[in-house]
C-alpha positions as CSV (number, residue, x, y, z in Angstrom):
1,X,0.0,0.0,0.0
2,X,2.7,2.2,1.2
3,X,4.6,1.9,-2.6
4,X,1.2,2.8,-4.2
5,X,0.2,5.5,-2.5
6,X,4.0,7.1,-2.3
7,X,3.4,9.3,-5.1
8,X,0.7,11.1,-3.4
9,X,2.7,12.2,-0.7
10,X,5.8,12.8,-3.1
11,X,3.0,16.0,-4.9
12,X,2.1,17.2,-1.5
13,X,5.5,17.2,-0.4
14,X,6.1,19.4,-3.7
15,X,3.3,21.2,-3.1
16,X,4.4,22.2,0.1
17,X,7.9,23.6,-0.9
18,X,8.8,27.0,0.1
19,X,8.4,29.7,-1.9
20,X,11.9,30.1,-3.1
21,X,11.1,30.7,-6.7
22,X,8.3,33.6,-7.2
23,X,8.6,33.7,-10.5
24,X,7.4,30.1,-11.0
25,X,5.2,29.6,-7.9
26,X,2.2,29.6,-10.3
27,X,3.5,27.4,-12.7
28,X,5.0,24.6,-10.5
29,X,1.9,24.3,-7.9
30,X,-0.2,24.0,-11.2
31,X,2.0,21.1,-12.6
32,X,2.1,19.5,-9.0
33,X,-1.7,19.9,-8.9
34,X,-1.8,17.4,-12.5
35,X,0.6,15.2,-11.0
36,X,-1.3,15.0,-7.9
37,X,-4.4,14.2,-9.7
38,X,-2.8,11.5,-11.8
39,X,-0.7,9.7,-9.5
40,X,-3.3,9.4,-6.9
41,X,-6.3,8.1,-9.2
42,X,-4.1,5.8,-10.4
43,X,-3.3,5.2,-7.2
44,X,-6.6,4.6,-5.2
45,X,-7.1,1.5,-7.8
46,X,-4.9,-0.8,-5.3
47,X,-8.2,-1.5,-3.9
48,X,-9.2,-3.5,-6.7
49,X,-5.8,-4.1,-8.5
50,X,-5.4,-5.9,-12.0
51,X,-2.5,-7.6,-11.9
52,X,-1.5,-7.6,-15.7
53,X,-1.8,-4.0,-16.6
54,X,-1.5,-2.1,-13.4
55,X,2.5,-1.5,-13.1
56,X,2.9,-0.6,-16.3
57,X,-0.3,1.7,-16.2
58,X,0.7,2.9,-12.9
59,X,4.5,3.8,-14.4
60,X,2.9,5.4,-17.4
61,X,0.9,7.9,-15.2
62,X,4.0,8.5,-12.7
63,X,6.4,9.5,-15.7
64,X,3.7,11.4,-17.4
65,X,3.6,13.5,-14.0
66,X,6.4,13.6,-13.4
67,X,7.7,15.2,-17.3
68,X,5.3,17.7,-16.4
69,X,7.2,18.8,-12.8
70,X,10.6,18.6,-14.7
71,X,9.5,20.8,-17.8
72,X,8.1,23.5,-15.3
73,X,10.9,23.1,-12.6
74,X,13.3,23.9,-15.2
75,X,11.6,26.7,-16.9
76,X,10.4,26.1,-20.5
77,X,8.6,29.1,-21.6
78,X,5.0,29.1,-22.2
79,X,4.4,29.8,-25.7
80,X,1.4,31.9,-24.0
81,X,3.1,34.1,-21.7
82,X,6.3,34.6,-24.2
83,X,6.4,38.1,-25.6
84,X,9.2,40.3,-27.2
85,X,12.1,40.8,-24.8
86,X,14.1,43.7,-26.1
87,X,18.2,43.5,-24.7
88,X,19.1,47.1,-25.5
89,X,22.7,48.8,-24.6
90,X,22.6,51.9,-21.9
91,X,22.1,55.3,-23.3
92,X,25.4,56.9,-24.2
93,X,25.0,59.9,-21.9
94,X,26.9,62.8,-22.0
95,X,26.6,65.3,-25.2
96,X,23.1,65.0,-26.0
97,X,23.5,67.9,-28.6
98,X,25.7,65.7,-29.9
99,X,23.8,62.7,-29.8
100,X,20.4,63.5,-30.4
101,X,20.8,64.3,-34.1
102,X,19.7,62.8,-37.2
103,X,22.2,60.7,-39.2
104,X,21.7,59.1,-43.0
105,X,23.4,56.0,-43.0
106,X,26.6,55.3,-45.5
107,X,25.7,51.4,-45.5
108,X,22.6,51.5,-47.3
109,X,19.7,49.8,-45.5
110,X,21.3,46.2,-45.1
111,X,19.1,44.9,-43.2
112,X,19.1,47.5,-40.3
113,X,22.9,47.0,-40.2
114,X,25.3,50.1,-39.6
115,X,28.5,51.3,-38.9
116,X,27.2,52.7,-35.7
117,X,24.5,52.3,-33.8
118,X,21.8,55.7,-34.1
119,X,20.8,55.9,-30.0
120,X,18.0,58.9,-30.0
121,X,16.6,57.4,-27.0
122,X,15.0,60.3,-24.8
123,X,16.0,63.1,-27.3
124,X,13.9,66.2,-27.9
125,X,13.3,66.4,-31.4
126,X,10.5,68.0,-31.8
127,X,9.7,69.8,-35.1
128,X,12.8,68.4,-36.5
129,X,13.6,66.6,-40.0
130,X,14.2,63.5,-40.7
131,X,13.0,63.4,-44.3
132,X,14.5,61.0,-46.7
133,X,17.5,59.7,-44.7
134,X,18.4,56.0,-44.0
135,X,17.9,55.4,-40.1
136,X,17.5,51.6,-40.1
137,X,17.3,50.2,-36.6
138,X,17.4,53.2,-34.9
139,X,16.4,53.8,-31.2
140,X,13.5,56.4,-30.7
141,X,12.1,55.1,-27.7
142,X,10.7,57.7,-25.1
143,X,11.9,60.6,-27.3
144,X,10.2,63.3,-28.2
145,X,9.4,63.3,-31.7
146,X,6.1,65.1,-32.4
147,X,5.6,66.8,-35.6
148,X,8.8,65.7,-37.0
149,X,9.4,64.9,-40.6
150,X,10.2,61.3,-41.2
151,X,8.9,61.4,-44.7
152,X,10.6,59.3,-47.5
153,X,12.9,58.1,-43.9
154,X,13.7,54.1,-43.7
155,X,13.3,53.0,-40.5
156,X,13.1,49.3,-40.4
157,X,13.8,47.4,-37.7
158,X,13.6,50.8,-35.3
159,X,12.2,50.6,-32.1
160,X,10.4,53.0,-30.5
161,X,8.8,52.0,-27.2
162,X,6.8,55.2,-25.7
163,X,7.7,57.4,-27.3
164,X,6.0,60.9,-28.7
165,X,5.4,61.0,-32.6
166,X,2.2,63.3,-32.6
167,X,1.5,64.8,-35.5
168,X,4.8,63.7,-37.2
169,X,4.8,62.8,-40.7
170,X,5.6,59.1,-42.0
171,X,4.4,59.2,-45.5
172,X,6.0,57.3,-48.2
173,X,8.2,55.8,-45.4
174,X,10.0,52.9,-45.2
175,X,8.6,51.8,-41.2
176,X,8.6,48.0,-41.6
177,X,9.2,45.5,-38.7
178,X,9.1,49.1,-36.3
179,X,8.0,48.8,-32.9
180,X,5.7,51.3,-31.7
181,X,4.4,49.9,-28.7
182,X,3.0,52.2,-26.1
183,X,3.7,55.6,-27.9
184,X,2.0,58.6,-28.8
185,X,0.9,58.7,-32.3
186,X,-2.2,60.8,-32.2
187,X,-2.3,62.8,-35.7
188,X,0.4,60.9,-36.8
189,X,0.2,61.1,-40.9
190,X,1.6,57.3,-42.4
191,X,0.3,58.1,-46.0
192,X,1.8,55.2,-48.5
193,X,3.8,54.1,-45.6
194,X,5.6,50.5,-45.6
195,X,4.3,49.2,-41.8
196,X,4.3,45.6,-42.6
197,X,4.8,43.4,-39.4
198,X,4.8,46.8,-37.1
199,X,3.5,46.8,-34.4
200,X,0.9,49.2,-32.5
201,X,0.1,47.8,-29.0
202,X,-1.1,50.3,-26.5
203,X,-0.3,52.8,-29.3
204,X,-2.7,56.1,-29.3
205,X,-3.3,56.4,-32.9
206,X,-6.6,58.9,-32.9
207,X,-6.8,61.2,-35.8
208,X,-3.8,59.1,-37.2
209,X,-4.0,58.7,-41.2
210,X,-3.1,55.4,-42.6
211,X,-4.4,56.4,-46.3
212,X,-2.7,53.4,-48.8
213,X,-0.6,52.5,-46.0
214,X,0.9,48.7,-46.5
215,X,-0.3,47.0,-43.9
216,X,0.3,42.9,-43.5
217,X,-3.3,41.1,-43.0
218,X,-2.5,40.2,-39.4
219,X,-2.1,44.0,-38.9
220,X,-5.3,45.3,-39.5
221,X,-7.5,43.8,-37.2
222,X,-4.9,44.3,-34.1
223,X,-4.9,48.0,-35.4
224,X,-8.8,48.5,-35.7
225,X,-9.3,46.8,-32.3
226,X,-7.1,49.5,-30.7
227,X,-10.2,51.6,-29.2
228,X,-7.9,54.6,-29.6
229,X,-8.9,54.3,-33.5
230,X,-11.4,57.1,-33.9
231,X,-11.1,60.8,-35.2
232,X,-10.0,62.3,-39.0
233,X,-6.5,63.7,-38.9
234,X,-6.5,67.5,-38.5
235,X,-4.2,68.1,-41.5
236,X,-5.3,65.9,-44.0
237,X,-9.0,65.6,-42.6
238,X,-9.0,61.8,-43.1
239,X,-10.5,59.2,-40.7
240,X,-8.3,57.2,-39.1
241,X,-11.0,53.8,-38.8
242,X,-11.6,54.2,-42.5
243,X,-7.9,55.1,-43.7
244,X,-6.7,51.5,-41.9
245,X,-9.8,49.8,-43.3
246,X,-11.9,48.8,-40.3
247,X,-14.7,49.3,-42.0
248,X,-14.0,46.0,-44.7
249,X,-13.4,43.9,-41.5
250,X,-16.7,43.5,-39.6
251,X,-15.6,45.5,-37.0
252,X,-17.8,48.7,-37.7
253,X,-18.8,51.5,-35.5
């Protein structure tokens, strides 16, 4: 009896391990929780054993448990709760005059590569120009960039996490694979703008004009979901809902 019913106590004794590991404390007590379940119904059958199938039933159950412990204890991701880590190199602080400028690349796009990374990370640019100059893989997050010209700009690969682009202008950009989550793109003009694969969460993008934009298929519907999708742009008039396309995608207001 004591040999069947051992894994029982083996989950509770997991169950009851101190919380050393925060970070996994939801993970591992529900993986002990499906081990517990299987050992022990497996388990209470010793009251009416069957001698030909129940160890190899019983060790079929235990290792099935138990691969589910091991893969938490150890940490494999859930595909669920995986999302874009970004490893980014401190800001260069010291001449921001310096720093915060805009710089063409000699390189070419390339694939975002350059002979130097372009850090514009907290720079006040507002107003400035951008138009027309090769800034692949740039770093504009939590600048301020409203009302600048990007036009005719490349800026694959940027990213630009919270930052300020209101009322800047992005048409006939190249802004593919950009990260703009979380910033400020209210008024923000992307007329025949590359944006495929970009991405917009918790992006404000109210009175922002996407007019022949080229936006992926997956894009759109993230983009018309964002509730911040309402308004016309207040220099080209244009409504933001209808410029994306929201209106061709059931979700219409």
């Amino acid at each position: 009896v004591w040999d069947q019913a051992r894994p029982c106590f083996v989950c509770f004794e997991v169950l009851s391990l101190p919380h050393t590991m925060p970070a996994r404390r939801g993970h591992l007590g529900c993986a002990a929780a499906i081990a517990l379940v299987l050992a022990c119904f497996r388990t209470l059958s010793f009251l009416q054993p069957s001698p030909s199938q129940e160890p190899a039933s019983r060790r079929q159950l235990l290792a099935m448990g138990g691969s589910i412990l091991g893969l938490q204890i150890l940490g494999v991701p859930d595909a669920r709760a995986t999302g874009r880590n970004l490893a980014l190199p401190a800001i260069p602080r010291g001449d921001d005059a310096k720093r915060c400028r805009f710089k063409g690349s000699k390189m070419g796009q390339a694939n975002a590569a350059r002979d130097k990374l372009l850090d514009l990370r907290e720079c006040s640019m507002a107003g400035k120009s951008a138009e027309d100059l090769d800034m692949a893989g740039v770093l504009l997050s939590d600048g301020d960039f409203s009302n600048v010209n990007f036009k005719g700009a490349t800026l694959t690969k940027a990213i630009a996490l919270n930052g300020n682009f209101e009322g800047a202008d992005f048409s006939n950009a190249i802004a593919d694979r950009v990260t703009f989550d979380g910033s400020n793109l209210k008024n923000a003009i992307f007329k025949n703008t590359v944006l495929t694969t970009s991405t917009f969460e918790g992006t404000n993008l109210e009175g922002a004009d996407f007019t022949d934009a080229f936006i992926d298929a997956y894009g759109v519907k993230p983009l018309c979901a964002n509730p911040t999708v309402k308004g016309a742009n207040k220099v080209t008039g244009v409504s933001t809902f209808e410029s994306i396309g929201c209106q061709n995608t059931g979700l219409a207001r």
